[in-house]
N, C-alpha and C positions, 0 to 999 in steps of 0.2 A: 530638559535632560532626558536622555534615552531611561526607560522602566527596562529592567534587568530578567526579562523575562522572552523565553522563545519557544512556540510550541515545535515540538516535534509530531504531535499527531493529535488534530482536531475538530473534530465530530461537531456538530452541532445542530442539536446538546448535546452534550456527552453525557449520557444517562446512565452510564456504569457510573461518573466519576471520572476526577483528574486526579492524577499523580504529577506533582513538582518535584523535580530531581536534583539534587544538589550535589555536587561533587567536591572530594578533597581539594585541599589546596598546600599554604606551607605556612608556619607561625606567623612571620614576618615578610612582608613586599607589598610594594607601593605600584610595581609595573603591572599591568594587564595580563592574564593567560595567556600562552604560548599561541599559536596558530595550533599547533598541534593538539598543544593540550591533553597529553596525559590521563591527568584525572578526568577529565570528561569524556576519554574513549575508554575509560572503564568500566563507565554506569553505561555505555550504550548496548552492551548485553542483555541487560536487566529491563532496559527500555525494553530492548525483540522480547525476552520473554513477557512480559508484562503484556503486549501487544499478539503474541502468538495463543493464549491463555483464554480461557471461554469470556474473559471481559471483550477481550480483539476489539471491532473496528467501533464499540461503544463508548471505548473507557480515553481519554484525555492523556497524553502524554508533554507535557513542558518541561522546560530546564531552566534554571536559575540562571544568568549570565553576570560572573562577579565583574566587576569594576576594575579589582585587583585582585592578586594572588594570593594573598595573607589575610591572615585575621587581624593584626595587629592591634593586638593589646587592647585597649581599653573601647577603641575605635569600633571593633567586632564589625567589620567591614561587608564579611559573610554574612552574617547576619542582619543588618541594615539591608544587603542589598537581596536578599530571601525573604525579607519582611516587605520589600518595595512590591518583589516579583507577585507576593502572595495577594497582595492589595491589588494589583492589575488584573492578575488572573479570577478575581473575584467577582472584579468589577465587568468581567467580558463575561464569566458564564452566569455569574445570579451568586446570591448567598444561601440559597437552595442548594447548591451542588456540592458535594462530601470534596475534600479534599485529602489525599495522601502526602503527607511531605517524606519522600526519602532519601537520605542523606548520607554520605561516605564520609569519614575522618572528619574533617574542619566542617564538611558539608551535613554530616551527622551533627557537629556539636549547635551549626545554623539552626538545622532543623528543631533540635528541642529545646532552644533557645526562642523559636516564635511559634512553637506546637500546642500552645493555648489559646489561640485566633478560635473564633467561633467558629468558622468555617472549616477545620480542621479535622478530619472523622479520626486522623491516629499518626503514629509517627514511624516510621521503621528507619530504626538508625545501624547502620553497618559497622561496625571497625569505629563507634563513636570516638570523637578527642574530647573527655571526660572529664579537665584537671579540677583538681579538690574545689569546693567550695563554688563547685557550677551551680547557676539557680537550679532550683525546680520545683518553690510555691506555686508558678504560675499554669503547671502543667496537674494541677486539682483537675479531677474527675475527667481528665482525657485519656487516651489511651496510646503507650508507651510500648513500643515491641524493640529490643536491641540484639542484636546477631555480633558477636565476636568469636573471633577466635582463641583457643586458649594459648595457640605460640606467636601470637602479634606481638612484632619487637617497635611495635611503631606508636601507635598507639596503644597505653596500658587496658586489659582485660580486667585487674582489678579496680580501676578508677571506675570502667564502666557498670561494675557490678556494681561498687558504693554508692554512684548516682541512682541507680535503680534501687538500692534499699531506701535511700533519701526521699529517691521519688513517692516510693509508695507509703512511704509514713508522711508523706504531704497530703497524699491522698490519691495519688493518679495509680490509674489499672497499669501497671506493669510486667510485663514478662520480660526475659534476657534468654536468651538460646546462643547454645556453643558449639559451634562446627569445630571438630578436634582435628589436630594437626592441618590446617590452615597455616592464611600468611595475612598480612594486613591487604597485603596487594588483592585480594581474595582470586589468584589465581589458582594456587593447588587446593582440589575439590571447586569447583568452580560452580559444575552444574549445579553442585549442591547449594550454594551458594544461591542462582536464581532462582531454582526450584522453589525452595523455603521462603524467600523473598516475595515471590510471587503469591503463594501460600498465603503469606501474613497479610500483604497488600489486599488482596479478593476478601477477604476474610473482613479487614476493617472497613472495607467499600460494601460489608453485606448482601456479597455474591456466594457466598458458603461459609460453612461453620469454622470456627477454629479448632483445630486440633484438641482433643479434651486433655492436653497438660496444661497446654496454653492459655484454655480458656478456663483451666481453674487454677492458674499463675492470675489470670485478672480479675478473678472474681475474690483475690486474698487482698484486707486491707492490715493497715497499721504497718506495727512492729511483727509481724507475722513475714519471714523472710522465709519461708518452707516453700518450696516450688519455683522459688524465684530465679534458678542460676538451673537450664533445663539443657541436660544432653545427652539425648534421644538417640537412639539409632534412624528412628523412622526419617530423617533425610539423610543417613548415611550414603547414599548414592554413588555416584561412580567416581573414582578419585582425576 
């Protein structure tokens, strides 16, 4: 069986660090991604900046290649096949090398669904699909960064928050940051969008600091929800 995994850009070693990119998809479907595929020409922005960024020709860029288009149900199909991808990619550069999982909608909810892999330096979930009662024992003492927007009619802004309280009374470093007036599409504000993404990403691969809200959004444990829902100007950017 084909491993679900394809790099787009591959150093070797890639001594920044690989990012695996997961993209949205739909609840339900059994049929393959489009040719076109949508949700996968959304994260390809994010790839350029990730790749245009002082990481550039160091840093590892792959993508998830789902089976199907749906999550469906119990199956978590995104996720089986982001957990296969994770495993391959693992097994090609070493279990020495940081890994980024970042993830959009269903591709978000893949990602911190298998974001406690040891190999995993942190997770950056976009526009995550959050519904109630998503694990997150498993994501202990990892690091957890989610970007929503506060007018996503797609996926809920307060699921994702609630997962983030949850998370961090599990125990995992948490932040949530909110790009205002956004879409789930994360087209309006866009650059802000990579900008910040990019930011977070460098940051959990240990190529610069994180932002001091951010980084004392992860340094808060428990029942301590103070910091946890951050919106900042400082990536206010250009709409």
């Amino acid at each position: 069986m084909t491993v679900p995994l394809i790099w787009r850009h591959h150093p070797v070693p890639p001594t920044a660090g690989v990012v695996l990119v997961m993209h949205g998809g739909e609840e339900h479907g059994l049929r393959p991604p489009s040719r076109l595929n949508p949700p996968l020409q959304r994260m390809r922005p994010f790839e350029r900046a990730l790749l245009r960024s002082p990481l550039g020709e160091a840093l590892g860029v792959a993508e998830v290649e789902y089976r199907c288009r749906g999550w469906n149900g119990e199956r978590a199909d995104a996720a089986v096949d982001a957990e296969d991808a994770l495993a391959e990619l693992v097994r090609q550069v070493g279990p020495g090398v940081p890994v980024v999982l970042l993830g959009h909608s269903m591709g978000g909810r893949a990602a911190l669904r298998i974001g406690g892999h040891a190999s995993v330096a942190g997770v950056v979930a976009l526009a995550p699909w959050c519904p109630p009662g998503e694990p997150v024992g498993h994501l202990a003492d990892h690091r957890v960064l989610i970007i929503h927007s506060d007018h996503d009619r797609v996926t809920s802004p307060a699921e994702s928050l609630d997962l983030a309280a949850r998370a961090r009374m599990a125990g995992t470093q948490v932040a949530r940051c909110v790009i205002p007036g956004s879409d789930h599409a994360m087209v309006r504000r866009a650059p802000t969008w990579h900008r910040l993404t990019t930011l977070l990403t460098g940051a959990l691969l240990g190529a610069w600091p994180f932002p001091d809200p951010v980084a004392k959004a992860l340094a808060r444990t428990g029942s301590d929800i103070e910091g946890l829902d951050l919106r900042l100007p400082l990536w206010a950017g250009r709409r």
